[in-house]
Steps between C-alpha positions, in 0.01 A plus 500: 500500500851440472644317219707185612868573585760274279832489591763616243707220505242245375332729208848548395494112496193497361608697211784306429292220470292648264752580259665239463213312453438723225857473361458073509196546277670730204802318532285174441410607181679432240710785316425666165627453149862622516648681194757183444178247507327741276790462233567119556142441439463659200800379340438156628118450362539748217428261109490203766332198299186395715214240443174614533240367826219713500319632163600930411187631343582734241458847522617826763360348804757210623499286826547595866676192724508581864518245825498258176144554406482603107253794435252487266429126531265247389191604317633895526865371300290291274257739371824712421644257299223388335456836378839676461683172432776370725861669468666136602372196640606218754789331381586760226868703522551825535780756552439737826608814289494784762489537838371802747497523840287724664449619890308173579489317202741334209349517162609166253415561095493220293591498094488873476231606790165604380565804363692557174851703596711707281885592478579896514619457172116431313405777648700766225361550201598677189305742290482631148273548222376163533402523896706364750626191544675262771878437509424171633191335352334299804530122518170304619636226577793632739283515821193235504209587662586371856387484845609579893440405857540692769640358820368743786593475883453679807578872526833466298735271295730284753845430442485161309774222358429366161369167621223694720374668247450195283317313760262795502469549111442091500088513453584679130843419401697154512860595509644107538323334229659339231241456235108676436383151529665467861342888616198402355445175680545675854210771413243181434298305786635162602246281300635679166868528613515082482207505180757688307834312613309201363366652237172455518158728461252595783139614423565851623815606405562769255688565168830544651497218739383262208808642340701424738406167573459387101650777302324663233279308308562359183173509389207764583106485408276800561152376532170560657254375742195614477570890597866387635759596343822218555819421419582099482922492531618152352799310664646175306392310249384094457635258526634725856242597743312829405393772726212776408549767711177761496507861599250752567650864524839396702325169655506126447229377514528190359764239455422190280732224428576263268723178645704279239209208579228745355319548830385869553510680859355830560543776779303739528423572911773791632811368584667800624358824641676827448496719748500835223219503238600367149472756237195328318316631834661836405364482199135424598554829728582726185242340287257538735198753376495838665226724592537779275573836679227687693419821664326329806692445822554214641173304597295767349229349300401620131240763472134350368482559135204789443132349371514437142863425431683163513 
């Protein structure tokens, strides 16, 4: 059987067609990092001042923010912080302190990155008799334990302008605040965003939002309820209305108050929801009682104790 005749003139056409189809989709995309960007970037956001939006936990393992979703999240981030303790929290400042840009990613430390860093120079030691000893005696507190977040796109770093890149880095850093009380009110939900302006308590809230909202208290009293341990946070004093504020772990859940004419409301039905577990939850994780370590696989069932023995 003969294979079907095609004229040169249209494949010739036909592969004409095809390339420059081909050449419309590369040039679509857009180009990489150029060496200029590279250096304007780096100078530009280098010990830039930056208000916190998403909690750092502490330790080596930082955040990843691509297509503006924030990896680890929810219960994952929370269980981190809850047991390595955060590195810098919503509405906190911090100083991006080095930047790295890789083949598809741009790495952002914050306050000293996560691991400790050393000049040459406390490297060289001296020795004698006595051992050796540094030239230049290390200072703890020059480089905080910190955090970073890695910004990750597709295939490769594209060629970005300053404003571009905040845009993208605006799910962790606020770059146009003026105040921590002003980043922190755009991290909260709606309902606690006009609670706080207001100055008022929600059953629900946590520490810092109560903070926010009344300042720190002037009075504290550590009590207990039964097998509950609380803390009651006292605002004002008579003849002013007072407020009790009650937290368990990191949540109100209670607000009693006091008005001027001696009448006495109490809230204690959930005002607000968060949408991340509080930390008291975090806390009823860890202190949770675990199985003590076995030898039996998983859904293996313990041998029958021989006759005669417990």
């Amino acid at each position: 059987m003969k294979s079907p005749y095609v004229p040169v003139p249209v494949l010739l056409v036909l592969i004409f067609l095809t390339l420059a189809s081909a050449g419309g989709e590369k040039s679509s995309l857009p180009p990489q990092i150029s060496k200029r960007t590279r250096m304007d970037l780096i100078r530009g956001f280098n010990a830039e001042l930056v208000y916190i939006r998403s909690p750092f936990p502490m330790g080596k393992k930082g955040l990843v923010l691509k297509n503006g979703k924030l990896s680890p999240a929810g219960q994952e981030l929370q269980r981190m912080l809850a047991i390595s303790g955060p590195a810098a929290k919503p509405g906190d400042r911090a100083r991006i302190s080095q930047i790295v840009i890789k083949d598809d990613h741009i790495r952002f430390e914050i306050n000293g990155g996560p691991v400790k860093k050393q000049k040459w120079y406390q490297h060289i030691s001296v020795g004698g008799n006595g051992g050796a000893t540094s030239i230049a005696p290390s200072d703890p507190n020059a480089n905080p334990r910190g955090s970073y977040v890695d910004l990750v796109f597709d295939h490769y770093v594209p060629d970005l302008n300053p404003q571009q890149l905040k845009d993208l880095l605006r799910p962790v850093f606020d770059f146009n605040a003026k105040s921590a009380a002003e980043a922190y009110l755009e991290t909260v939900p709606p309902e606690v965003k006009d609670a706080i302006k207001s100055h008022r308590v929600l059953v629900g809230m946590n520490r810092e939002m109560v903070i926010y909202a009344k300042g720190r208290p002037p009075k504290k009293v550590r009590e207990k309820d039964g097998e509950t341990d609380y803390e009651e946070w006292i605002y004002g004093e008579p003849p002013q209305d007072v407020d009790f504020v009650r937290l368990v772990g990191d949540e109100v859940v209670r607000v009693e108050t006091i008005n001027v004419s001696g009448e006495k409301i109490i809230r204690i039905g959930k005002e607000v929801n968060l949408e991340q577990p509080t930390v008291a939850k975090e806390q009823e994780l860890q202190t949770h009682p675990v199985s003590p370590p076995t030898l039996r696989r998983p859904g293996e069932e313990p041998a029958s104790a021989p006759p005669g023995k417990p």
